[in-house]
Residue, then its C-alpha position, 0 to 999 in steps of 0.5 A: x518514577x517507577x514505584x511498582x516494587x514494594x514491601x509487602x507485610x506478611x500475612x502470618x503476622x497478622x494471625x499472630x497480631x490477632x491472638x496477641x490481642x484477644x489475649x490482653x488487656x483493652x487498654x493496651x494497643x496490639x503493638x504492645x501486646x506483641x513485643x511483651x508477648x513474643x520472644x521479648x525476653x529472650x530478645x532482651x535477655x542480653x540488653x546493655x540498657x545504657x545502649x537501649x535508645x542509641x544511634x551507634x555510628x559503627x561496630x568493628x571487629x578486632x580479634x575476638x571482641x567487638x568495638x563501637x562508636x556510640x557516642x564514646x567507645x564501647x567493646x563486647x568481647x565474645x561470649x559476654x553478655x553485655x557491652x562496656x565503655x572501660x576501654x583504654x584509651x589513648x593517654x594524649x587525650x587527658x581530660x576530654x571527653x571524647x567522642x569516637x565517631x568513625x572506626x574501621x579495620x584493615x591489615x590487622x589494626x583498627x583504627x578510630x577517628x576521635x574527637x573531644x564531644x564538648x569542644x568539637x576539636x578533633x583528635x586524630x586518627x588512632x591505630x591499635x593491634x590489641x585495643x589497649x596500645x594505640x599510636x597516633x596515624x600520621x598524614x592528617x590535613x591540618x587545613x581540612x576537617x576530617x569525617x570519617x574514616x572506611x576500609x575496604x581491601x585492606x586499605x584504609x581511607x580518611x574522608x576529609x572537607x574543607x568546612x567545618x560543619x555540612x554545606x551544599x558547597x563543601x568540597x571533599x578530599x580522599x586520603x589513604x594509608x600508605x607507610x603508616x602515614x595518610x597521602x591524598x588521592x586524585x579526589x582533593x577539595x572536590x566540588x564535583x562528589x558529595x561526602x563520600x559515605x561508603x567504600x567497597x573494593x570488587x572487581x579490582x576497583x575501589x568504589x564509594x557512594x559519595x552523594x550525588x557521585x560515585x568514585x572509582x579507581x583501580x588504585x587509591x591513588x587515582x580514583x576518579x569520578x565514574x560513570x553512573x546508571x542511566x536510569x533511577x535517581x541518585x543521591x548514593x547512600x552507600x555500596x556493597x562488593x557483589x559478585x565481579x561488581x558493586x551494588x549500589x543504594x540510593x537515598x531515593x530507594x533505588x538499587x543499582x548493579x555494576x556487573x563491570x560492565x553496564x548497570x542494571x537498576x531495581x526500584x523505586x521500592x516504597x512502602x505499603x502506602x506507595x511512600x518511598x524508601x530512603x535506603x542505607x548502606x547495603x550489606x551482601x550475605x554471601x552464605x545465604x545469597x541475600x542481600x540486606x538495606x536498611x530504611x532510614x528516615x533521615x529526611x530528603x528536604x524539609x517536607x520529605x521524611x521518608x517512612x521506616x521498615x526496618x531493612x529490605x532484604x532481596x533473594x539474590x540466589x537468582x541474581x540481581x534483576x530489575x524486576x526484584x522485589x523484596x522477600x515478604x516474611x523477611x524469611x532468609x536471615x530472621x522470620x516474620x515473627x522475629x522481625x516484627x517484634x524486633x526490627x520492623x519499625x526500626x530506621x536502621x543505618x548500615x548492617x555490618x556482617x563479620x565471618x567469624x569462621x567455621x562457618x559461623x557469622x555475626x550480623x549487626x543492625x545499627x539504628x537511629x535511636x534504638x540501639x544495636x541488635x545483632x543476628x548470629x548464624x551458627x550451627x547451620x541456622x540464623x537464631x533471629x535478631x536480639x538487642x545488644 
């Protein structure tokens, strides 16, 4: 395995690490010297403190407020400062205590997957234009047992496995929204994909990370199991649209490039200790030529848990390479200060990013008990990471 890449620490912090402990107490580790001495206030000012120690599952965008899944739902219109969970609800589901474990967006509506947290039973998929009127989403299997749901170029698909809980002899289904109702692709009761984990559309094709297979179709309606890179482990965590192409990541820490016609694989990327990373689903900044992947310590077997730091993150303004390393002082969307008070330490599952137009963006980081922090570009600059 080829482990030359790897996550330097910048050496600036270090500097700043320094002084942080001359100037306090000896019987406080510099760790936390750092995060009560370097921007903590202003990166907590705005803390929803019930969020602080949560592992968010999504965050969407549907007008001009924010919707997530973190264990029930929550909503943060723009320009509040704290996140709520009174949020209306549908009224069919009556007394249970509901879960909203997966949410996308597509055509103008969202759409939640819910389930009853007590019992497991699941709810169906629900729409909603305005986050207060909702209808049920028609063509669920009754058979089958639905697990997430993704959106990628305005379709929206359901993924779906025939046993309840996680096996290694699951087999799984894609449906997509077509007339307002959920129809099956050419992947039905599949044994030959993993849980399909992440969707993005480029280069006129469909694309998911589904385990140890990847799925690819110009059409949801014939997707079909694809040619994958010839070299690099796979275990496919997720996917990201990028250029004509797909990028994507894998749980053995290793980066792959289609460009549409052959693959160009970077990595494996570890840590200082040469440990390697488990990356999450990656995320394409086109405005700043960046891409972004979280490390997640999700553990590879009973005696591999990967290492932590925070997410990678690659200049891509020359191009994806095979020789690629990642940015050192974490200097593109946040620097080496910021970073560490905020990030570095942190198992982070997916960054999703939202265009909030004028030229302004909005980038979340959602973590493995944590909470979600976000990063916004606005007047021509990244403000660094907060929490929510």
């Amino acid at each position: 395995m080829n482990v030359h890449n790897r996550a330097r620490k910048a050496l600036p912090i270090l500097a700043v690490l320094g002084a942080a402990v001359a100037l306090g107490s000896c019987a406080e580790d510099p760790a936390g010297i750092f995060s009560r001495v370097v921007n903590e206030k202003p990166i907590s000012s705005n803390l929803t403190e019930a969020l602080e120690y949560s592992s968010p599952s999504f965050v969407v965008r549907l007008g001009s407020s924010y919707y997530a899944g973190v264990g029930t739902f929550w909503t943060k219109a723009d320009g509040a400062d704290n996140w709520t969970n009174e949020v209306t609800l549908p009224a069919d589901f009556g007394d249970a205590t509901v879960l909203a474990g997966s949410g996308a967006v597509a055509g103008g509506a969202m759409y939640v997957l819910f389930s009853d947290s007590l019992t497991g039973d699941g709810l169906g998929v629900w729409s909603t234009t305005n986050g207060t009127s909702w209808t049920e989403v028609a063509g669920l299997p009754t058979d089958e047992y639905v697990r997430s749901i993704m959106a990628a170029n305005g379709t929206l698909f359901a993924v779906a496995a025939n046993v309840r809980t996680t096996s290694d002899d699951a087999a799984y289904s894609i449906y997509y929204l077509s007339g307002g109702s959920f129809v099956a692709s050419n992947i039905v009761d599949s044994t030959a994909i993993g849980l399909p984990s992440s969707v993005a559309y480029s280069g006129g094709a469909y694309w998911f990370a589904a385990g140890d297979a990847l799925v690819s179709g110009a059409d949801p309606a014939t997707l079909a199991v694809a040619a994958e890179p010839s070299s690099g482990d796979s275990s496919y965590s997720g996917v990201c649209a990028y250029g004509v192409g797909v990028i994507v990541s894998t749980r053995t820490g290793y980066l792959h490039y289609y460009d549409g016609g052959a693959w160009t694989s970077a990595g494996a990327f570890v840590n200082a200790k040469d440990k390697v990373f488990s990356l999450s689903e990656p995320t394409y900044v086109a405005s700043a030529n960046a891409l972004l992947v979280g490390t997640n310590m999700k553990p590879r077997a009973s005696s591999d848990t990967p290492p932590v730091d925070g997410y990678l993150e690659f200049d891509l303004s020359g191009g994806f390479g095979s020789a690629m390393e990642p940015v050192d002082d974490h200097g593109i969307v946040s620097d080496a200060t910021n970073f560490a008070a905020s990030l570095a330490d942190k198992s982070i599952t997916s960054m999703p990013l939202f265009d909030l137009g004028s030229g302004e963006y909005k980038l979340f980081a959602l973590t493995d008990g944590a909470g979600p922090w976000s990063d916004t570009y606005e007047n021509g600059a990244w403000g660094g990471w907060v929490r929510e």
